[in-house]
PyMOL CGO cylinders between C-alpha atoms (Angstrom):
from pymol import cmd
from pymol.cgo import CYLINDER

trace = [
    CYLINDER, 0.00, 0.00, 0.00, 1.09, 3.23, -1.18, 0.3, 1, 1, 1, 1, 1, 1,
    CYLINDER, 1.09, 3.23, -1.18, 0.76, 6.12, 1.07, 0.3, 1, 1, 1, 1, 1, 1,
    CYLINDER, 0.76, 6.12, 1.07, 0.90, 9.90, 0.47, 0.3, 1, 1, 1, 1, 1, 1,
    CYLINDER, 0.90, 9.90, 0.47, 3.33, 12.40, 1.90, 0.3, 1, 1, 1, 1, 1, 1,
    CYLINDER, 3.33, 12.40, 1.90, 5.58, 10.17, 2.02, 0.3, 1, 1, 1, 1, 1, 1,
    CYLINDER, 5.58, 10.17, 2.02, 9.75, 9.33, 1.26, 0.3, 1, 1, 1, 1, 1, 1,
    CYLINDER, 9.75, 9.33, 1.26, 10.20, 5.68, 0.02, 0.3, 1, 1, 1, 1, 1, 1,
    CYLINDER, 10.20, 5.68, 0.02, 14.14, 4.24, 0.60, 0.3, 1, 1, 1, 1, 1, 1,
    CYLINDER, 14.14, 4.24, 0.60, 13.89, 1.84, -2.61, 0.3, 1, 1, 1, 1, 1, 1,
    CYLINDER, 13.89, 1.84, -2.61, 13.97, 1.43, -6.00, 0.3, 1, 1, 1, 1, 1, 1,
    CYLINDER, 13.97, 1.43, -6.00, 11.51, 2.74, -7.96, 0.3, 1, 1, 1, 1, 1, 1,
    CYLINDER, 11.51, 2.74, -7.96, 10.57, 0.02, -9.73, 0.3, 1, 1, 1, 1, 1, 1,
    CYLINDER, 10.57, 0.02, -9.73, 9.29, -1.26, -6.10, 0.3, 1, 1, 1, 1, 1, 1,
    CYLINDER, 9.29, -1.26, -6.10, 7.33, 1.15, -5.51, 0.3, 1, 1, 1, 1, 1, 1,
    CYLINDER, 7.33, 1.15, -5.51, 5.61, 1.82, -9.00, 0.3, 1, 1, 1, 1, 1, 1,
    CYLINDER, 5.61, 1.82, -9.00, 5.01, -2.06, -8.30, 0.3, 1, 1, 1, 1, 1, 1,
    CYLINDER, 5.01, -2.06, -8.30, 2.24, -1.08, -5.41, 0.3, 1, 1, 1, 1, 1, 1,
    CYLINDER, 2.24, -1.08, -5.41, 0.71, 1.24, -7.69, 0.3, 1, 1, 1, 1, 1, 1,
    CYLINDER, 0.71, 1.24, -7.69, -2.26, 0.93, -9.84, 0.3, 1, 1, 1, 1, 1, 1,
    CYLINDER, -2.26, 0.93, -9.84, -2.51, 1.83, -13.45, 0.3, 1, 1, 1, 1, 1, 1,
    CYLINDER, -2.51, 1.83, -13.45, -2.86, 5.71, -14.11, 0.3, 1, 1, 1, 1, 1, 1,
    CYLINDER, -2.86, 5.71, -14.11, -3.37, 6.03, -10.03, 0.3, 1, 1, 1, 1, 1, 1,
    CYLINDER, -3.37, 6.03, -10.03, -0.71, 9.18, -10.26, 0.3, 1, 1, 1, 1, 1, 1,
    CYLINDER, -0.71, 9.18, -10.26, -1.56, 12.38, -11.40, 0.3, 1, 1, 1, 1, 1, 1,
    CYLINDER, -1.56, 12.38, -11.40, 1.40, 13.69, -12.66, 0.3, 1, 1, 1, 1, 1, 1,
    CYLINDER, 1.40, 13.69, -12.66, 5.55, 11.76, -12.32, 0.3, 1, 1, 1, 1, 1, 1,
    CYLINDER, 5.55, 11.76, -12.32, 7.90, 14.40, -12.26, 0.3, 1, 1, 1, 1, 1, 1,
    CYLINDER, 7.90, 14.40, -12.26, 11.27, 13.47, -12.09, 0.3, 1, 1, 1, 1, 1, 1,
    CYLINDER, 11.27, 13.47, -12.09, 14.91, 13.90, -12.70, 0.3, 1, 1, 1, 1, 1, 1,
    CYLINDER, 14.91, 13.90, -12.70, 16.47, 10.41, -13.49, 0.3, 1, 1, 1, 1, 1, 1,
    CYLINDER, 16.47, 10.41, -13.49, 20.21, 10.09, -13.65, 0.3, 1, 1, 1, 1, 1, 1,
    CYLINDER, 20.21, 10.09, -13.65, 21.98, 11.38, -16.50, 0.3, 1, 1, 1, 1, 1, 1,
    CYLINDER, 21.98, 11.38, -16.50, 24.18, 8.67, -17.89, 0.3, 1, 1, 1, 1, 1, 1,
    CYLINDER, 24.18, 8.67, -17.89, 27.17, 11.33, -18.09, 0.3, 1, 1, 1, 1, 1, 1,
    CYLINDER, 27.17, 11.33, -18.09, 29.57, 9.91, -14.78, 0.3, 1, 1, 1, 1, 1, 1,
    CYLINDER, 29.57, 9.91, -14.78, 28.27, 12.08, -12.55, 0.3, 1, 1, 1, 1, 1, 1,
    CYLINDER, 28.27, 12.08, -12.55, 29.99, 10.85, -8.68, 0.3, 1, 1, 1, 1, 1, 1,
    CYLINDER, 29.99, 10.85, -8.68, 26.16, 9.67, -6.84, 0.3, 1, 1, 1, 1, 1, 1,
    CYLINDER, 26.16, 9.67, -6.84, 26.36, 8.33, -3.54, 0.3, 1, 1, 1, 1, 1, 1,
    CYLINDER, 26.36, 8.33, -3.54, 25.49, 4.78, -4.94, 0.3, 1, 1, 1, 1, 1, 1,
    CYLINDER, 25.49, 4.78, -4.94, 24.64, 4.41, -8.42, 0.3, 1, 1, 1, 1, 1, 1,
    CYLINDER, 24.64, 4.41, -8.42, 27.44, 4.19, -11.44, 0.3, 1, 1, 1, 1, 1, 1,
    CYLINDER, 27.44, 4.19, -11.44, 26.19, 6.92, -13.82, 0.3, 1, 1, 1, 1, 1, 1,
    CYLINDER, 26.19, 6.92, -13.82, 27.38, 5.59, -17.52, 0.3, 1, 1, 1, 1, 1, 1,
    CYLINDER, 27.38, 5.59, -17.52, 25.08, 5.79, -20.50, 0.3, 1, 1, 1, 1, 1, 1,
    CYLINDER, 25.08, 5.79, -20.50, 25.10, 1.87, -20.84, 0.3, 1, 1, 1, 1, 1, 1,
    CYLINDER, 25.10, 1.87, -20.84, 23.00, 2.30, -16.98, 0.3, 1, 1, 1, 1, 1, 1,
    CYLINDER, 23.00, 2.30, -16.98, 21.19, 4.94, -18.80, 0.3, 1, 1, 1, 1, 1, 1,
    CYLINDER, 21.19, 4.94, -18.80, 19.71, 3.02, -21.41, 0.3, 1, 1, 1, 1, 1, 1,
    CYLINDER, 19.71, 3.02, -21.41, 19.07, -0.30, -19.12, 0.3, 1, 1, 1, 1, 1, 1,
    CYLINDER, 19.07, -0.30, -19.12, 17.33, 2.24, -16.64, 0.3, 1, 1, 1, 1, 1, 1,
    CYLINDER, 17.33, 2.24, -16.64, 15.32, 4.48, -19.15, 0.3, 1, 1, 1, 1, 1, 1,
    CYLINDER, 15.32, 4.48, -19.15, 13.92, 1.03, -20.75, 0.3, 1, 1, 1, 1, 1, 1,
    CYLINDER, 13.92, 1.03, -20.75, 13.04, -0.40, -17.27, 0.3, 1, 1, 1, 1, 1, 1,
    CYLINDER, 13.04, -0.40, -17.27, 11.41, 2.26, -15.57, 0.3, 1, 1, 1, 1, 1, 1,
    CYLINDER, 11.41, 2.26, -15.57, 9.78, 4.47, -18.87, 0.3, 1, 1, 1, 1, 1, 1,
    CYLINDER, 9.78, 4.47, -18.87, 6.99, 1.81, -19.32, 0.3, 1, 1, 1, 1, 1, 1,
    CYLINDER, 6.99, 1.81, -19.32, 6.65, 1.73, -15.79, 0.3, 1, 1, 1, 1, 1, 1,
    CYLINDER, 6.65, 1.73, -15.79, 5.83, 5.23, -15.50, 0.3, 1, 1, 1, 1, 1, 1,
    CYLINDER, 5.83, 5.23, -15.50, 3.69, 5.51, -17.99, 0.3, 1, 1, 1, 1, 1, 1,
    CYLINDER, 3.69, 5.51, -17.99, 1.44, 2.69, -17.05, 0.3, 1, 1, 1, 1, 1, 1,
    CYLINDER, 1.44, 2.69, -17.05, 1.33, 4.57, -13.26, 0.3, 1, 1, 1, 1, 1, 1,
    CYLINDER, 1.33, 4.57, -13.26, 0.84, 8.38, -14.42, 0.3, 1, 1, 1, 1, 1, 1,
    CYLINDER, 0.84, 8.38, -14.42, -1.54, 10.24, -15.73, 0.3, 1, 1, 1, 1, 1, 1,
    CYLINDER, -1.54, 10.24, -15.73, 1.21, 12.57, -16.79, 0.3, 1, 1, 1, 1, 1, 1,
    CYLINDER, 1.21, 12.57, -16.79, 4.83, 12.61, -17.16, 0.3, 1, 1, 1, 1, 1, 1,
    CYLINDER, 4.83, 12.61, -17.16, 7.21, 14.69, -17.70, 0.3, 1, 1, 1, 1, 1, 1,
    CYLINDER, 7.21, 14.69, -17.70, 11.37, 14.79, -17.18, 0.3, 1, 1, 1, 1, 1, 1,
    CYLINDER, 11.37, 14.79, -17.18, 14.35, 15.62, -18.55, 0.3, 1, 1, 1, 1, 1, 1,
    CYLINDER, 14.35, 15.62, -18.55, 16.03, 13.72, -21.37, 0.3, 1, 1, 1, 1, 1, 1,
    CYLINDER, 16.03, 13.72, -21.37, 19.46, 15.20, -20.77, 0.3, 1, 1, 1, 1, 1, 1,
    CYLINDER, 19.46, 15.20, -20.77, 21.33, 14.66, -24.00, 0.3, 1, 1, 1, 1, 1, 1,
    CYLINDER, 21.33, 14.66, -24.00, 19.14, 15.77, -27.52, 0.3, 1, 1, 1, 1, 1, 1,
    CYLINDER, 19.14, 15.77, -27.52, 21.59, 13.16, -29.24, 0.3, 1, 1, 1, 1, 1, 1,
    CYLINDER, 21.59, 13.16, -29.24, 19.20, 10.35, -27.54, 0.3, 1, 1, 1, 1, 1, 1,
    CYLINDER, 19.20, 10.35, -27.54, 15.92, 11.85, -28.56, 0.3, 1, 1, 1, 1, 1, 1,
    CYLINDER, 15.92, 11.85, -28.56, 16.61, 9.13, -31.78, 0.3, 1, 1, 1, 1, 1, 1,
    CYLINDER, 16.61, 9.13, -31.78, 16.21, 6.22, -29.61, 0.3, 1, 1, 1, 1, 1, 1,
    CYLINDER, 16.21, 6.22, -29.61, 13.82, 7.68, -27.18, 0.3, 1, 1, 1, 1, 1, 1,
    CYLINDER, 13.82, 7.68, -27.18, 11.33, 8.26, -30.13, 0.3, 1, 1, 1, 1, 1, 1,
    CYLINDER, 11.33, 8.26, -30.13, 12.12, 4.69, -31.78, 0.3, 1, 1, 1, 1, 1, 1,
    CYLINDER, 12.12, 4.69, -31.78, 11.55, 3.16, -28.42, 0.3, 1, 1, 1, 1, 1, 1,
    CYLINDER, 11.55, 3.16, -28.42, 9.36, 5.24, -26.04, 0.3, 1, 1, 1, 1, 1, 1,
    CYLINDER, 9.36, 5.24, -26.04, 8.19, 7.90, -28.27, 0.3, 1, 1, 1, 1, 1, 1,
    CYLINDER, 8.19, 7.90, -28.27, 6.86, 10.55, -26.18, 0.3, 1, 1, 1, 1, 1, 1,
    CYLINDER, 6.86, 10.55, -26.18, 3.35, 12.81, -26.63, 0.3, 1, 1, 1, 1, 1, 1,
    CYLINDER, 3.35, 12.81, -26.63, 5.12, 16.02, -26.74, 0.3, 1, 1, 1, 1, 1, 1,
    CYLINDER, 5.12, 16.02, -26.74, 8.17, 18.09, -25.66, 0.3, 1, 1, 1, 1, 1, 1,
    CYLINDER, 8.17, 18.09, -25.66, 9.03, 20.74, -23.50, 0.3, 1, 1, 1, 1, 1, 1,
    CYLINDER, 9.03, 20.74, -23.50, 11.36, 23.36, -23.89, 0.3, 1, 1, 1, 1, 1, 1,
    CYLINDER, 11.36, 23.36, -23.89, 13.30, 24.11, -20.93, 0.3, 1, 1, 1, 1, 1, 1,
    CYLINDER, 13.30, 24.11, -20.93, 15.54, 27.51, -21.79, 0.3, 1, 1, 1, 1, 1, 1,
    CYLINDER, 15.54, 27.51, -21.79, 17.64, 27.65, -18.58, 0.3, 1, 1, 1, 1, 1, 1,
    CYLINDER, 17.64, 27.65, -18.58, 20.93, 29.45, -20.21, 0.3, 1, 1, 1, 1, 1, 1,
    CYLINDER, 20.93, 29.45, -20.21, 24.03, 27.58, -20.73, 0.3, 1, 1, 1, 1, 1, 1,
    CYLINDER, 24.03, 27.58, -20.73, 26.21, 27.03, -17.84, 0.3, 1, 1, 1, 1, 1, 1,
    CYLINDER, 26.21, 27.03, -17.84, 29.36, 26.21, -19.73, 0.3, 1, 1, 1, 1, 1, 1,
    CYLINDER, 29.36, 26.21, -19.73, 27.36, 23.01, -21.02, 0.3, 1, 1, 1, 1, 1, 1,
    CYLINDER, 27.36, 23.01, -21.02, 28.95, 21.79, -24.75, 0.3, 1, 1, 1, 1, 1, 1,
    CYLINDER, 28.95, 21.79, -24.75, 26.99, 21.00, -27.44, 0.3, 1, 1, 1, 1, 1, 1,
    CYLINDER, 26.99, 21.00, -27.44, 27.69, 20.03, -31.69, 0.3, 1, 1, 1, 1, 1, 1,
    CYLINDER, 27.69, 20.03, -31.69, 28.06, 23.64, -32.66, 0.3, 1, 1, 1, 1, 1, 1,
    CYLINDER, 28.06, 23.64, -32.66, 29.04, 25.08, -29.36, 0.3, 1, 1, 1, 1, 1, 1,
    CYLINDER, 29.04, 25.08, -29.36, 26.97, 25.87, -26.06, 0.3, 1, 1, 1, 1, 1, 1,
    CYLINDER, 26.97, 25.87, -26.06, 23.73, 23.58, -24.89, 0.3, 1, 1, 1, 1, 1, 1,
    CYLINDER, 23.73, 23.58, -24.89, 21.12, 26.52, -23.89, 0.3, 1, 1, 1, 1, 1, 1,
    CYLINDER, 21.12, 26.52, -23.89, 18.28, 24.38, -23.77, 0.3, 1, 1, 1, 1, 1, 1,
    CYLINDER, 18.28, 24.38, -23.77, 16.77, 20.81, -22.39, 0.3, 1, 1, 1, 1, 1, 1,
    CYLINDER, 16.77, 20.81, -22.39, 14.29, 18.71, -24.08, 0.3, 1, 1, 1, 1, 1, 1,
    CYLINDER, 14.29, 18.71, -24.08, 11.77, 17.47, -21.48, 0.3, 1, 1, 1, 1, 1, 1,
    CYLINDER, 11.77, 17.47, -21.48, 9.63, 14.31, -22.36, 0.3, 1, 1, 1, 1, 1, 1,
    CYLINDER, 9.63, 14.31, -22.36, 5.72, 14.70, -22.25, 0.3, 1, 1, 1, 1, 1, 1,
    CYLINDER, 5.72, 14.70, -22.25, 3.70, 11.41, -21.77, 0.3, 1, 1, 1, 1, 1, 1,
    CYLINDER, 3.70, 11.41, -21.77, -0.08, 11.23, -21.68, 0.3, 1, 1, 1, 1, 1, 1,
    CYLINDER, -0.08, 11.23, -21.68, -2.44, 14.63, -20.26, 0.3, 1, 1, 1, 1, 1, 1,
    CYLINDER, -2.44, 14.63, -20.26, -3.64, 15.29, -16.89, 0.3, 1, 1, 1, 1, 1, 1,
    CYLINDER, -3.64, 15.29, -16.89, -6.92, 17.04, -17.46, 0.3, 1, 1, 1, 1, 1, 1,
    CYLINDER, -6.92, 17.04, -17.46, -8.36, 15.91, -20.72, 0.3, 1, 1, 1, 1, 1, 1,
    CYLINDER, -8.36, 15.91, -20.72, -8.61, 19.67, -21.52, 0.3, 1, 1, 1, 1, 1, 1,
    CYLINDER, -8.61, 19.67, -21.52, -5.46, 21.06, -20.70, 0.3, 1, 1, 1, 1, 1, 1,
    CYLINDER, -5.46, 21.06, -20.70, -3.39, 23.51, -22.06, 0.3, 1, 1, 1, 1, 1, 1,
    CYLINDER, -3.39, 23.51, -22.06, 0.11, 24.45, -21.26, 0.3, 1, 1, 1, 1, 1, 1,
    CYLINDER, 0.11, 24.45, -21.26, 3.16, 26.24, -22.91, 0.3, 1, 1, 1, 1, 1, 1,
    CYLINDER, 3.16, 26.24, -22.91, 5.55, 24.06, -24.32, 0.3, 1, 1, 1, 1, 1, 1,
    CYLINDER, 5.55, 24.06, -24.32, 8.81, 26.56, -23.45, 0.3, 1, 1, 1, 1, 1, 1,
    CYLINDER, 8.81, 26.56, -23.45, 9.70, 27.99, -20.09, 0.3, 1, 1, 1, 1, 1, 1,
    CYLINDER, 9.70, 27.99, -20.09, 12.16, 29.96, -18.60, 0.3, 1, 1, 1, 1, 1, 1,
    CYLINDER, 12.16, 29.96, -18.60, 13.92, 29.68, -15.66, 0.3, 1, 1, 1, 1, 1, 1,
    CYLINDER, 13.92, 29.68, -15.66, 17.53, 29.79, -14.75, 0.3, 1, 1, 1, 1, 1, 1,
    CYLINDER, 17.53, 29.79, -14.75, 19.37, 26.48, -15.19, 0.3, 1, 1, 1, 1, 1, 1,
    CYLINDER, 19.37, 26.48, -15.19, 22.39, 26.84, -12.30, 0.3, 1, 1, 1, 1, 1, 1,
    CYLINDER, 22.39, 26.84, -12.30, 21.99, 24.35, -9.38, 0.3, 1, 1, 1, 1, 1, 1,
    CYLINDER, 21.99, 24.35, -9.38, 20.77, 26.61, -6.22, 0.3, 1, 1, 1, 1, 1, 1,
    CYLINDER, 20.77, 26.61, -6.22, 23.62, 27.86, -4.22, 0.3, 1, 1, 1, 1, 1, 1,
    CYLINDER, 23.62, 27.86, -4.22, 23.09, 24.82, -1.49, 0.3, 1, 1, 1, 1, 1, 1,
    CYLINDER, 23.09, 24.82, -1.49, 22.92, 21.86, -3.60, 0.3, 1, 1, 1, 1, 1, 1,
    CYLINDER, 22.92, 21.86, -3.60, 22.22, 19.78, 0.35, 0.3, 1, 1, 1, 1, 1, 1,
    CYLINDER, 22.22, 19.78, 0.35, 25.02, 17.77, -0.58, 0.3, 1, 1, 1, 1, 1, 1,
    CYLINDER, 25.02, 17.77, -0.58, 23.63, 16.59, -4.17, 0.3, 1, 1, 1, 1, 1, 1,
    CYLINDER, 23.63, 16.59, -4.17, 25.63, 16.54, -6.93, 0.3, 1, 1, 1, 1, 1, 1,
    CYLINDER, 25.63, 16.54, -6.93, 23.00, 18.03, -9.14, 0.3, 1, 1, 1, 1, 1, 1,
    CYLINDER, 23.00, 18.03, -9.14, 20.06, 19.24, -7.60, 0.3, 1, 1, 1, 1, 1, 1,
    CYLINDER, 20.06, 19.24, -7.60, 17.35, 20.93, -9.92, 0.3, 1, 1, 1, 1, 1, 1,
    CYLINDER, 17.35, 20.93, -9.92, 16.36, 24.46, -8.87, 0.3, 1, 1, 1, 1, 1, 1,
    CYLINDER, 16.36, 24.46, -8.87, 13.24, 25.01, -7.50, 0.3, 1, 1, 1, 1, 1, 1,
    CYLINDER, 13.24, 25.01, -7.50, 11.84, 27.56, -9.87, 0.3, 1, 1, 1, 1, 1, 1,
    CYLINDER, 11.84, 27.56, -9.87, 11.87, 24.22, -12.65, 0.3, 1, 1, 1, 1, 1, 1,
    CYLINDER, 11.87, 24.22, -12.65, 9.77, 21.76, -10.45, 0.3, 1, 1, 1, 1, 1, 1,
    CYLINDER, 9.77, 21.76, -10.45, 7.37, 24.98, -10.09, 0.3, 1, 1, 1, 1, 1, 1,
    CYLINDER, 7.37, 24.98, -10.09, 6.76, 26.06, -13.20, 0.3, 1, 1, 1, 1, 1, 1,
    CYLINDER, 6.76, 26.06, -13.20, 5.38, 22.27, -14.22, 0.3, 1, 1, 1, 1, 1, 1,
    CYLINDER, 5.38, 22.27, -14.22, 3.40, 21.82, -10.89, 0.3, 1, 1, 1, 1, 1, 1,
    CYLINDER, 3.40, 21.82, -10.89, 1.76, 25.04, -11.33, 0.3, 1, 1, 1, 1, 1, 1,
    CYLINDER, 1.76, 25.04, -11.33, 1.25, 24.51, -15.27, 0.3, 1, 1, 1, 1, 1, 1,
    CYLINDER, 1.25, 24.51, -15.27, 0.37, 20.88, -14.62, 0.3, 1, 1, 1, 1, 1, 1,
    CYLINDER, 0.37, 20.88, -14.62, -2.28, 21.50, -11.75, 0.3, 1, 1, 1, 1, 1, 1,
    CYLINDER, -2.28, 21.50, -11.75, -3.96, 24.70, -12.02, 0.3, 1, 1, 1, 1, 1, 1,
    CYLINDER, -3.96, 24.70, -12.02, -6.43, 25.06, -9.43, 0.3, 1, 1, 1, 1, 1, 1,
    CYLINDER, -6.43, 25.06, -9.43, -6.50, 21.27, -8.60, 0.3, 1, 1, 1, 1, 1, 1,
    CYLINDER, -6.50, 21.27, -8.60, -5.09, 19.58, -5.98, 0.3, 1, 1, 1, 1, 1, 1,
    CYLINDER, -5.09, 19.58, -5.98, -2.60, 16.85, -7.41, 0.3, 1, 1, 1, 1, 1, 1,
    CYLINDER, -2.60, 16.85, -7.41, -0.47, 13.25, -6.23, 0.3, 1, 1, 1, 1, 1, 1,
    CYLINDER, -0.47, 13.25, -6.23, 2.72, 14.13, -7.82, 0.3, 1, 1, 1, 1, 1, 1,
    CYLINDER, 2.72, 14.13, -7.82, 5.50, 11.69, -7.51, 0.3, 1, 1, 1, 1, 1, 1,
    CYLINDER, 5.50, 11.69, -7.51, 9.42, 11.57, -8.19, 0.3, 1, 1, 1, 1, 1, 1,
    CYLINDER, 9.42, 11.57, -8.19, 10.39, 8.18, -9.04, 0.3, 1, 1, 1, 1, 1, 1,
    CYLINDER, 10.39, 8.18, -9.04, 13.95, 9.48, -8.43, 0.3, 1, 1, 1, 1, 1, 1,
    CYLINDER, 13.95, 9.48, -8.43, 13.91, 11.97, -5.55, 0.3, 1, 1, 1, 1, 1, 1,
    CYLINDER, 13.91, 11.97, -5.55, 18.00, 12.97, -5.21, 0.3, 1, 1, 1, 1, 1, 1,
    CYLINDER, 18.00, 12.97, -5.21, 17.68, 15.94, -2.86, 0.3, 1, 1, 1, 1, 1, 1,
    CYLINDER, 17.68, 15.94, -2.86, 14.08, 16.05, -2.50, 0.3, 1, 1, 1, 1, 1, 1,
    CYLINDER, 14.08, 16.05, -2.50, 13.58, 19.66, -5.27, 0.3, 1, 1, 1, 1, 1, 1,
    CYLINDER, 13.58, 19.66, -5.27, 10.04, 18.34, -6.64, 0.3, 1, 1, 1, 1, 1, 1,
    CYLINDER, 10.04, 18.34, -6.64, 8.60, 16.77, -3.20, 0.3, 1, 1, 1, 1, 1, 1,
    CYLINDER, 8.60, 16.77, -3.20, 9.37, 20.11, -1.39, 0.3, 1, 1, 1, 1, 1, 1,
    CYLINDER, 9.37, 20.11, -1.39, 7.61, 22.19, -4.59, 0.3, 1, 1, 1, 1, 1, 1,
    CYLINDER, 7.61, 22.19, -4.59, 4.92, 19.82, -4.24, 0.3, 1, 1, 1, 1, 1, 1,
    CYLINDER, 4.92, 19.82, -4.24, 3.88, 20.31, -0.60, 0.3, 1, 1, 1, 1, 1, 1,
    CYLINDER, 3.88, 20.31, -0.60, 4.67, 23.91, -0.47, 0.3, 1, 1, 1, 1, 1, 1,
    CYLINDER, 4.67, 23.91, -0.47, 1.97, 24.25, -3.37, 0.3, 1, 1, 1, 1, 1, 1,
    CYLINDER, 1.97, 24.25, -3.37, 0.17, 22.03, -0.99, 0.3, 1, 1, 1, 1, 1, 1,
    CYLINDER, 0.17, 22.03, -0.99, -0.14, 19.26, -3.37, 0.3, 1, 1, 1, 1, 1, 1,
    CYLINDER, -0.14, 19.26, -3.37, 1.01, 15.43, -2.35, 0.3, 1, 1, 1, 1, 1, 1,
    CYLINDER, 1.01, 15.43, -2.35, 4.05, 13.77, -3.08, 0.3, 1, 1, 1, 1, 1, 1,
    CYLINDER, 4.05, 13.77, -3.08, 5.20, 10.46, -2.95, 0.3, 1, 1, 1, 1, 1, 1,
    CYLINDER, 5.20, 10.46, -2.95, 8.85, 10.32, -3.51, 0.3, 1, 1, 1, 1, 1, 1,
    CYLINDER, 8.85, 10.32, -3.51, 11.73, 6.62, -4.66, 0.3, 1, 1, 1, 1, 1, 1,
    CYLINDER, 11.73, 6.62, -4.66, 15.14, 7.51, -3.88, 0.3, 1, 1, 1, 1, 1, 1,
    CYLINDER, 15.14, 7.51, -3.88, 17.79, 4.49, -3.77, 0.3, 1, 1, 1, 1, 1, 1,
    CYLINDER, 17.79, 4.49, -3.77, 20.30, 6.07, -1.77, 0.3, 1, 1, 1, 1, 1, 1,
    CYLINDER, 20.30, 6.07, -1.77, 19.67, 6.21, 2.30, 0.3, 1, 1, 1, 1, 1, 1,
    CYLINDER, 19.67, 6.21, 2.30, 22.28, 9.97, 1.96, 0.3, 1, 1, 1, 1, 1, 1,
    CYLINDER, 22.28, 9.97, 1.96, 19.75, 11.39, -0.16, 0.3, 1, 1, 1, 1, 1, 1,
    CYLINDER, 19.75, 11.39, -0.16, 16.88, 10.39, 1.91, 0.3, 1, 1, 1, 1, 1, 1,
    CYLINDER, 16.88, 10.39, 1.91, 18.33, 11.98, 4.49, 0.3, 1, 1, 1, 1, 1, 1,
    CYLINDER, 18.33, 11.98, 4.49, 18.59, 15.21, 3.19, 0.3, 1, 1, 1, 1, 1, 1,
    CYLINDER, 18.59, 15.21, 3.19, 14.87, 15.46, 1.49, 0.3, 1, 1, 1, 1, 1, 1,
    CYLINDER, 14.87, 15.46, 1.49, 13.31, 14.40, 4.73, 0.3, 1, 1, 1, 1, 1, 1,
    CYLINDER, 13.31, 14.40, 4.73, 15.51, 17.22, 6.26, 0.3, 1, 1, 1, 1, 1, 1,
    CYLINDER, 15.51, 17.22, 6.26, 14.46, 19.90, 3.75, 0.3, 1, 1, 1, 1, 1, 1,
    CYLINDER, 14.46, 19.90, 3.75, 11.29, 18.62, 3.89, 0.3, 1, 1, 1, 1, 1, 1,
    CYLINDER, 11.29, 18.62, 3.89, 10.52, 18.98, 8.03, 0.3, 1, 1, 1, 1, 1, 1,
    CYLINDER, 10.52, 18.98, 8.03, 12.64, 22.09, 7.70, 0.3, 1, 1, 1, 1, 1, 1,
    CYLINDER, 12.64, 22.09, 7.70, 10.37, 23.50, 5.24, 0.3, 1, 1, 1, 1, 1, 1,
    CYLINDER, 10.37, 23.50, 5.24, 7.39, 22.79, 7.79, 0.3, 1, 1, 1, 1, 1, 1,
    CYLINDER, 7.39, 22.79, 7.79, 8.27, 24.73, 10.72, 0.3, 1, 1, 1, 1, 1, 1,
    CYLINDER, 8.27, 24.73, 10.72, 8.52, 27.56, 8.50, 0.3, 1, 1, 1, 1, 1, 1,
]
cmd.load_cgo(trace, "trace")
């Protein structure tokens, strides 16, 4: 049994296992990049990538409603679309912070769209917000900014109150935009460090 509000210490596979088809209303989620970043427990090469994006993509689909997350690299929108082909794409502009692409700097993210929340809903496909990890990155290596899991929660829900869940949680970013739009979370996160540090972020946010 699933329950709301809540930080699960596990793979996500696990936990999308307790979950009923399209019983999310929106996954939104950072996965690992493939790119050898150092995480606490998890080797980070694109082989991993692939293995992980073909595991857990069906999964979340099946689960969600909606969902949306970062595709890192355009160069794998090729076998994203021949395998997984998404609904739609979002333009995240967030500025290049010294980020290399073909012809020079990378000032922009693809973001994969799957399946609608509201049957009648419309949302900009191109935001704005600054692309720099937030001064205290709570000992992440790559924590999103808070201004990006806002934007889609706000865009995503409207007036509605949602169940948003990050099926890979790192630092906590989109369960702490959840609540504070007081919408519920459920959050996976494989690593007992990051845990940590989301449930601290998260009770700190409380007694605010």
């Amino acid at each position: 049994m699933i329950e709301l509000n809540r930080i699960y210490n596990e793979n996500c596979m696990i936990t999308m296992s307790k979950m009923d088809n399209k019983s999310i209303d929106l996954i939104l989620t950072d996965p690992p990049y493939g790119v050898g970043i150092e995480y606490d427990n998890y080797n980070d090469t694109e082989e991993n990538w692939f293995d992980l994006m073909s595991n857990v993509l069906p999964e979340m689909i099946r689960v969600a409603k909606m969902v949306i997350m970062p595709v890192c690299r355009i160069g794998r929108l090729q076998w994203i679309y021949s395998n997984y082909p998404p609904d739609w794409l979002i333009c995240w502009y967030k500025g290049s912070g010294g980020h290399r692409s073909y012809i020079g700097f990378n000032d922009w993210e693809p973001h994969l769209v799957y399946g609608k929340y509201l049957k009648q809903q419309y949302m900009h496909d191109y935001f704005h917000t600054k692309g720099s990890p937030p001064k205290n990155t709570y000992g992440h290596p790559c924590p999103k900014p808070l201004a990006w899991a806002y934007w889609i929660i706000k865009n995503v829900a409207r007036d509605n109150t949602i169940t948003i869940y990050d099926s890979f949680l790192g630092s906590g970013t989109v369960a702490y935009a959840a609540r504070e739009l007081r919408h519920n979370y459920i959050g996976s996160e494989i690593s007992k460090k990051y845990c940590s540090i989301a449930e601290n972020r998260m009770s700190q946010m409380m007694l605010l």
